[in-house]
N, C-alpha and C positions, 0 to 999 in steps of 0.2 A: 337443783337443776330441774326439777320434775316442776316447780312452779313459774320455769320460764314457759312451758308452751302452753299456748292459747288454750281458757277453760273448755271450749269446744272440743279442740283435740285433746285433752283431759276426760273429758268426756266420752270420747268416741274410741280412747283408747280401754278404760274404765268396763265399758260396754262390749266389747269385742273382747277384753279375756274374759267378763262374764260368759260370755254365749259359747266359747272356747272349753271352759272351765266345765260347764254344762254339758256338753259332746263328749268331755272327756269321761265325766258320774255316770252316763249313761253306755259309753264305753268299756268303764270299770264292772257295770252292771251286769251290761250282758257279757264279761268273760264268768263272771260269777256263776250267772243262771245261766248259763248256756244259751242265751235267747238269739235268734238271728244280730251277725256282726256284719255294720257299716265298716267300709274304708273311713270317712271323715273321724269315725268314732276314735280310730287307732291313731288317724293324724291331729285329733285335735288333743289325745293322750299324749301324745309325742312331746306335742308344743305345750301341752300344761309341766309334766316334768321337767324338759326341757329349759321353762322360765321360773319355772319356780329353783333349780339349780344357777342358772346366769344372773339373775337378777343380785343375788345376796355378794355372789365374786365382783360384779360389777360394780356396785358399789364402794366393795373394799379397795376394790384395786383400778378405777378410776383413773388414776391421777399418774399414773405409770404411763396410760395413753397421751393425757393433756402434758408429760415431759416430752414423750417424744414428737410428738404435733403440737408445737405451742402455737399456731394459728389455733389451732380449735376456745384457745383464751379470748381471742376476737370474734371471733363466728359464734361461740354459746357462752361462754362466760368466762373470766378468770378463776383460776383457783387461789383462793385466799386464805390455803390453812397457814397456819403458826401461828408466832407471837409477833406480835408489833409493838413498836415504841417510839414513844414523841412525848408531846404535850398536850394537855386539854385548857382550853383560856377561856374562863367564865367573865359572863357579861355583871355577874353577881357584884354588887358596892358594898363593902361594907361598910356598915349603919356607924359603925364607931369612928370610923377615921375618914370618911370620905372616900374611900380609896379602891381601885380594882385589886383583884387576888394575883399576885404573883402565877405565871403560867405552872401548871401542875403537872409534874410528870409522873407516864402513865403506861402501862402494859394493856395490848388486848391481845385477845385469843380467841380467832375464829377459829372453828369446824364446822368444816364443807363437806357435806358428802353427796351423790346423786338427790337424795329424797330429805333429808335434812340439814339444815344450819343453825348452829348456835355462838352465841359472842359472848365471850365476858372481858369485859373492862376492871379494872385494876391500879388503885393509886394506893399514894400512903396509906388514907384516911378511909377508903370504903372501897368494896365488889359490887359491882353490879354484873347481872345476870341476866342474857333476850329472854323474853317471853315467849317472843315470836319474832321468826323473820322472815322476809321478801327479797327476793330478789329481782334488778329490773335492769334491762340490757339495752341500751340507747345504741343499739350499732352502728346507726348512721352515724352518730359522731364520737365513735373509740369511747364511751363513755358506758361503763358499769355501775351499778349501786346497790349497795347491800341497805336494807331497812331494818328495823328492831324497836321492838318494844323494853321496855327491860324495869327490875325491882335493883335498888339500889337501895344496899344494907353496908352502914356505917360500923366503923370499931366502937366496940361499946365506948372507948373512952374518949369519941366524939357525938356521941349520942345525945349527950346536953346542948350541943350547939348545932347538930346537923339530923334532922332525922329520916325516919327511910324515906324512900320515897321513888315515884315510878317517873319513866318519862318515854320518850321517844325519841330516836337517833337515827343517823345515816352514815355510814363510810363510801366515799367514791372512789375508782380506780378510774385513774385517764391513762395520759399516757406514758407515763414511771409505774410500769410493773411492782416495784420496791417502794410502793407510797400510796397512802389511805388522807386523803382528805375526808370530813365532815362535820358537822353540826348535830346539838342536841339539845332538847329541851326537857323539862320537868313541869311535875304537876305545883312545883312551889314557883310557876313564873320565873323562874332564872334560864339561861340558856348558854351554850358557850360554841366554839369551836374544837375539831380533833384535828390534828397534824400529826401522823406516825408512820412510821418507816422498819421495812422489814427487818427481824432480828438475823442475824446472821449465826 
């Protein structure tokens, strides 16, 4: 969530628990030494304990809020922990028969939390795992998107015919809460689509 808002306000927030954080050392300092005590010293000690306790509960327990205000899913993002399942249908031909791959079915597994996301993907024949992810919130039109990077490591006893290999990906949320569309590609030029639906 922390990479939906604008780098500025990243920034500006970044910068202001710095100077916070700083008030607070110098706070801590003079109760030490006994050196003359500012009021800002003890309030900005406050609000340094203070976030440094809320910050970690917030994270945890996040998603306790987004049940009971599920507009907040429109306003900043969906939550998309669990497991998902559908199909993944590659654009791949194969060489020997002319032919497309029978659609492949597939598990994912996001975790969402305030400050990090991660996705693993999951078929018969191989795991992949994000690199990195992005999150990006089109709110004028109900449309969310999660991004990832990811390494995809095959069962060794497809490893003769498939090897690892990295690619880039996107899941959308419109407007079926219980449904991840998107597409992916690799560094071996194949590409395909995702279609998956939340596990119950």
């Amino acid at each position: 969530m922390w990479g939906l808002l604008p780098r500025s306000t990243q920034v500006l927030v970044v910068a202001g628990l710095g100077i916070i954080i700083a008030w607070a050392l110098e706070g801590v300092s003079a109760l030490i030494t006994g050196a003359p005590k500012s009021p800002l010293h003890f309030v900005s000690l406050a609000a340094t304990v203070i976030t440094a306790g809320v910050a970690p509960l917030a994270n945890r327990y996040w998603r306790l809020l987004w049940r009971r205000l599920p507009a907040l899913g429109t306003w900043i993002f969906p939550d998309l922990n669990g497991n998902w399942e559908g199909t993944l249908v590659s654009t791949w031909i194969d060489p020997a028969t002319g032919q497309k791959k029978p659609p492949i079915a597939t598990t994912i597994t996001v975790r969402q939390g305030l400050f990090s996301t991660s996705v693993r993907l999951q078929t018969g024949e191989s795991t992949s795992y994000s690199t990195r992810c992005l999150l990006e919130a089109d709110r004028e039109h109900g449309r969310f998107r999660l991004w990832y990077s990811y390494d995809n490591k095959p069962k060794a006893e497809f490893r003769r015919r498939s090897a690892s290999s990295e690619g880039v990906a996107w899941l959308e949320a419109e407007a079926d809460p219980h449904r991840l569309v998107g597409y992916y590609y690799t560094e071996r030029k194949t590409s395909g689509d995702i279609d998956v639906r939340r596990a119950i």
